[in-house]
C-alpha positions as CSV (number, residue, x, y, z in Angstrom):
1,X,7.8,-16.4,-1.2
2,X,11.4,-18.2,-1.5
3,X,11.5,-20.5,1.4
4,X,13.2,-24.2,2.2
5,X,10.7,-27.0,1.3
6,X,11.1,-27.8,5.6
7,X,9.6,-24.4,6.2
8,X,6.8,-24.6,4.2
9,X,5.9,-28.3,6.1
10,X,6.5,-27.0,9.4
11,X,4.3,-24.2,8.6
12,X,1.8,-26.3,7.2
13,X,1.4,-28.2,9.4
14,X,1.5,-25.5,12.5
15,X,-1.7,-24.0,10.6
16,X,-3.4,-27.4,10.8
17,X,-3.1,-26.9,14.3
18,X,-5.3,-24.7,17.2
19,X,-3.5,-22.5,19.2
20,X,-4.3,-24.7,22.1
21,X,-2.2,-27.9,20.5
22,X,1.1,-26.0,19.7
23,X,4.0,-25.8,21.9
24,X,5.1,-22.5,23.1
25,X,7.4,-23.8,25.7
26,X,10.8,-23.1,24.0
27,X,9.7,-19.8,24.2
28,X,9.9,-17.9,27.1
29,X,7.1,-15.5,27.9
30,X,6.8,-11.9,27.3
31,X,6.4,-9.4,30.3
32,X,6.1,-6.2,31.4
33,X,9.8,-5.3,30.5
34,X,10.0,-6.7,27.3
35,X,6.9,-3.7,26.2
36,X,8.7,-1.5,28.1
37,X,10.6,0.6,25.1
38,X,8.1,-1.1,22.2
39,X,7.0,2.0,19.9
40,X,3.4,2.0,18.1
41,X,3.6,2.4,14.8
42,X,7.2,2.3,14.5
43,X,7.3,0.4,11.2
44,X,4.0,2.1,10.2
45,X,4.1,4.1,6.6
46,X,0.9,6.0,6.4
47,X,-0.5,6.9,2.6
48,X,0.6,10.3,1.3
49,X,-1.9,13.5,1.9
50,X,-4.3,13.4,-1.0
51,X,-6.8,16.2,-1.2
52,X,-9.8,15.6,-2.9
53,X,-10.1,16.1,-6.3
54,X,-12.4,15.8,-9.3
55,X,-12.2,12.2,-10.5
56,X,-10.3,11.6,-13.6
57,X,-11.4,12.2,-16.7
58,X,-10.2,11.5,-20.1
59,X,-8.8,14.7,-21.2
60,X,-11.1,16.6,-24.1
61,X,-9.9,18.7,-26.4
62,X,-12.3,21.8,-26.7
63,X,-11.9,25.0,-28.6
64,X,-12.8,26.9,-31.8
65,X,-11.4,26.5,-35.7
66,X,-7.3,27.4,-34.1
67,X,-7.8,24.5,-31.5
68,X,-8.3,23.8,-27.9
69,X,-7.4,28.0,-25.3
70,X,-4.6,28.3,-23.1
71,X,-6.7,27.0,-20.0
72,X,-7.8,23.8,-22.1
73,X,-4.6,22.9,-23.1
74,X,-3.2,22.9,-19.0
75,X,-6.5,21.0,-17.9
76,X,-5.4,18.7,-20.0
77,X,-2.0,18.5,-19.3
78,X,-2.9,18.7,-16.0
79,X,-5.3,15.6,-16.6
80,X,-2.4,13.4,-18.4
81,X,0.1,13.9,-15.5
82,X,-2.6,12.7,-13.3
83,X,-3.5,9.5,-15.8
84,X,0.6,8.8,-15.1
85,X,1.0,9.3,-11.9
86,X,-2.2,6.8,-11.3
87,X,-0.9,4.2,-13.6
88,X,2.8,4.8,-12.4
89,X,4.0,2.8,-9.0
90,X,4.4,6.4,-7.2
């Protein structure tokens, strides 16, 4: 993280420290009004719906002397989009 050298001492040195030795009185204390309007969650992002699924596989080509049938060639289609879209940032 890009921070000011002064930061990173303050904060250092604030870690040394139990919550018993620092000083909280420049800042004023929270009440009831101050939760009043807070949201849970707000900044929460939960993880996209994944069903369950087989785990991936390598994808096998399978077939007689013409090569892999239709429904071998979409499995493994179907197989290499997965192997990009669990390599890929998505």
């Amino acid at each position: 993280m890009n921070m000011p050298e002064s930061v990173r001492t303050e904060l250092a040195a604030l870690a040394g420290k139990s919550e018993d030795n620092i000083d909280f009185s420049d800042i004023p204390a929270t009440t009831e009004q101050d939760w009043r309007d807070a949201v849970r969650f707000k900044f929460h992002q939960p993880l996209r719906n994944i069903r369950a699924r087989p785990p991936l596989t390598p994808p096998v080509p399978e077939g007689g002397p013409d090569g892999p049938s239709g429904f071998v060639r979409f499995a493994t289609a179907i197989e290499r989009c997965r192997f990009e879209l669990a390599r890929s940032d998505f």
